[in-house]
C-alpha positions as CSV (number, residue, x, y, z in Angstrom):
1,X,-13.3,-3.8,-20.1
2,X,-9.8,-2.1,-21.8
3,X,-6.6,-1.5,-20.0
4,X,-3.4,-0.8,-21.4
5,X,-0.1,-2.5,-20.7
6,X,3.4,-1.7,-22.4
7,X,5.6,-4.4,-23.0
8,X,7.6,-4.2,-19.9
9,X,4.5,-4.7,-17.7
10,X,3.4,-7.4,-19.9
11,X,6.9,-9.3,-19.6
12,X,6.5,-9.1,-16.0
13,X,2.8,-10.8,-16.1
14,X,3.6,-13.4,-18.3
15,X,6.8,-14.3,-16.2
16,X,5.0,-14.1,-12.9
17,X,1.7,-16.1,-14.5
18,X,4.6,-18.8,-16.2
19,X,6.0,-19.2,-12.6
20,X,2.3,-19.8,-11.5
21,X,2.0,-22.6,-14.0
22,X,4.7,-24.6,-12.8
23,X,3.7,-24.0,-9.4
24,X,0.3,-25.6,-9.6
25,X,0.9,-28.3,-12.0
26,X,-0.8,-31.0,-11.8
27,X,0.3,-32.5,-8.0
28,X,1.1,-35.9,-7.6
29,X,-1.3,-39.1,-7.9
30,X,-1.7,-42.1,-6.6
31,X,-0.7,-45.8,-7.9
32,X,-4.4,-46.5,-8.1
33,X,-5.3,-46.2,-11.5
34,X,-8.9,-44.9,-10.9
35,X,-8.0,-42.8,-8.6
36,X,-6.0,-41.1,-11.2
37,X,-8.7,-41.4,-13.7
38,X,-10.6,-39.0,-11.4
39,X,-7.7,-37.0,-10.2
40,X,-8.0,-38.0,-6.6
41,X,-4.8,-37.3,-5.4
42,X,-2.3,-37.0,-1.8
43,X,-4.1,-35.9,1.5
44,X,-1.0,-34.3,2.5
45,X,-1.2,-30.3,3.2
46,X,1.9,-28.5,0.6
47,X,5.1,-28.4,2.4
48,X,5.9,-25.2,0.1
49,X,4.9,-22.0,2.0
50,X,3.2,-21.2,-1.5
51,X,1.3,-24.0,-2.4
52,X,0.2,-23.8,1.3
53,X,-1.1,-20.2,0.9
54,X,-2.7,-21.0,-2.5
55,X,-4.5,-24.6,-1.5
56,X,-5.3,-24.0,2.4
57,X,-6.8,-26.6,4.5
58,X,-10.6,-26.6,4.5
59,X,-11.0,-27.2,8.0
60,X,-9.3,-27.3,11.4
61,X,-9.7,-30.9,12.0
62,X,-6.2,-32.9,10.1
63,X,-8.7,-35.9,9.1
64,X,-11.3,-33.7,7.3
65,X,-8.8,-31.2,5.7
66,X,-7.3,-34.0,4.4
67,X,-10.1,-35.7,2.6
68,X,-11.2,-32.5,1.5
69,X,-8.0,-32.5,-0.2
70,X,-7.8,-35.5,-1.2
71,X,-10.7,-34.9,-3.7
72,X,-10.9,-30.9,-4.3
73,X,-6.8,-30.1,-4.6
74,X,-7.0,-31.5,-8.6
75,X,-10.2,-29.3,-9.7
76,X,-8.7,-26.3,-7.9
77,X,-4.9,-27.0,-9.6
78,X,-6.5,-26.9,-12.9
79,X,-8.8,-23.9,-12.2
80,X,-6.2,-21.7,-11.1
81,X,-4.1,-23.7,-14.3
82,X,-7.0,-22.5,-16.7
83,X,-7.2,-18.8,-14.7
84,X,-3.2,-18.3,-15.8
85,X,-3.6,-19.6,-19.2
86,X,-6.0,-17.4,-20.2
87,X,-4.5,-14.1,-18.5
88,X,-1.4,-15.6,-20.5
89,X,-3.6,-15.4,-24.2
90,X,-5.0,-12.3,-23.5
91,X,-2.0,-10.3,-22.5
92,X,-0.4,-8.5,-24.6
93,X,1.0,-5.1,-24.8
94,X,-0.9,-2.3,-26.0
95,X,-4.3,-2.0,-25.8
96,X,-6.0,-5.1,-24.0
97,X,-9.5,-5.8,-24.3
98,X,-11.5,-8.0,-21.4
99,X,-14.8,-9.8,-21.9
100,X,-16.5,-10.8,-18.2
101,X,-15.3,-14.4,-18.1
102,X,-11.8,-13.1,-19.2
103,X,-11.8,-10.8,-16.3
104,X,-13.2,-13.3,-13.9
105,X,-10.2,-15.1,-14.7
106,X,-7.6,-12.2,-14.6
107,X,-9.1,-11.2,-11.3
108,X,-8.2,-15.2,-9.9
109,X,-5.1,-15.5,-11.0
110,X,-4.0,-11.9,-10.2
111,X,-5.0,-12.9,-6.8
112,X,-3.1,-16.2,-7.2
113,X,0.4,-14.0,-8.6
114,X,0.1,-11.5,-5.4
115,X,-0.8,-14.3,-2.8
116,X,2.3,-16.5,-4.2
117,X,4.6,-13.3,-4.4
118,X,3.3,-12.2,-1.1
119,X,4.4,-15.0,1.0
120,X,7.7,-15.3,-0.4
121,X,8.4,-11.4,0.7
122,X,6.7,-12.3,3.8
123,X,3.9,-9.5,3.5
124,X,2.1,-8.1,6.4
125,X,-0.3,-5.0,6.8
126,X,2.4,-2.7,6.5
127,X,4.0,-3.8,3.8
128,X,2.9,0.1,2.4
129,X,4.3,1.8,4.7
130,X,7.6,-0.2,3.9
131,X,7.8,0.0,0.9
132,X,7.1,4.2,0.8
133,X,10.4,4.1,3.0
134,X,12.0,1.6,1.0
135,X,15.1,3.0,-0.8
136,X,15.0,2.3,-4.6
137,X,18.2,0.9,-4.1
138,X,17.1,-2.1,-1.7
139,X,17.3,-5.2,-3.3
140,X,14.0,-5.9,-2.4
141,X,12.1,-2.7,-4.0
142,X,11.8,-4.3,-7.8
143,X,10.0,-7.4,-5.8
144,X,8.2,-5.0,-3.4
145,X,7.0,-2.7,-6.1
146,X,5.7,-5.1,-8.1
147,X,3.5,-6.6,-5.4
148,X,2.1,-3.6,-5.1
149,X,1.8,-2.6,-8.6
150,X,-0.1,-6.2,-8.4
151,X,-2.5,-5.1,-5.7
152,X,-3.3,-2.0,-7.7
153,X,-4.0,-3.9,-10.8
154,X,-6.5,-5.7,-8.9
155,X,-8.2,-3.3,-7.1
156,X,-8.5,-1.9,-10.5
157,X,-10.4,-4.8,-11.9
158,X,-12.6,-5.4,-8.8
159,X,-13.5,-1.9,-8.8
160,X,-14.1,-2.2,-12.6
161,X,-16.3,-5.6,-12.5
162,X,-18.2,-4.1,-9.4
């Protein structure tokens, strides 16, 4: 799989995928020891809208979300960790080549960027249709845009993997 980026599109990927990384760093432990050793960690739901969005509760019931949590949120931090880091190594401008796993990975975290970047700008299913009316001089089109230009990217790999 190629695609082609120039620098400017590239800058804005590695700054979006960096602010990913410090989003899902590793969340906080216990005192237990072992339970660090095996990356158990706080039962808690996020508080941030983000981390909400990006680490949903498994089930309806508080009790059973929570221990789902509990156990699962420190394989999934460093899977979408991994997903960004190697989006990061591989992007570069010019001509970008993708094995499968490398595209697996772009398509997760590109899914990760848009789902973080969509709930800050509080996206809904018109968001097209605003930003097509948008004027370019809105302070929200650069943030707009580039959610879409996100969604488009993505489509283009799904459509590419499929």
């Amino acid at each position: 799989m190629i695609a082609r980026f120039d620098a400017a599109e590239i800058s804005v990927l590695r700054s979006l995928l960096s602010q990913i990384l410090e989003l899902v760093e590793p969340g906080p432990t216990g005192d237990d020891p072992l339970e660090r050793a095996l990356g158990i960690g706080p039962s808690e739901q996020p508080t941030d809208p983000v981390l909400a969005r990006l680490f949903p509760s498994a089930y309806e019931d508080h009790e059973q979300s929570a221990e789902f949590r509990r156990y699962t949120e420190a394989t999934l931090r460093e899977g979408k960790r991994a997903d960004a880091r190697t989006m990061l190594d591989s992007a570069l401008p010019g001509e970008v080549e993708l094995t499968q796993e490398q595209a697996q990975a772009w398509m997760r975290a590109l899914n990760d960027v848009r789902l973080a970047l969509g709930t800050r700008l509080e996206v809904d299913e018109e968001v097209h249709d605003e930003i097509a009316a948008m004027a370019e001089d809105d302070p929200r089109y650069p943030a707009y845009v580039t959610y879409d230009w996100l969604t488009y990217l993505q489509d283009t790999l799904v459509r590419a993997l499929w």
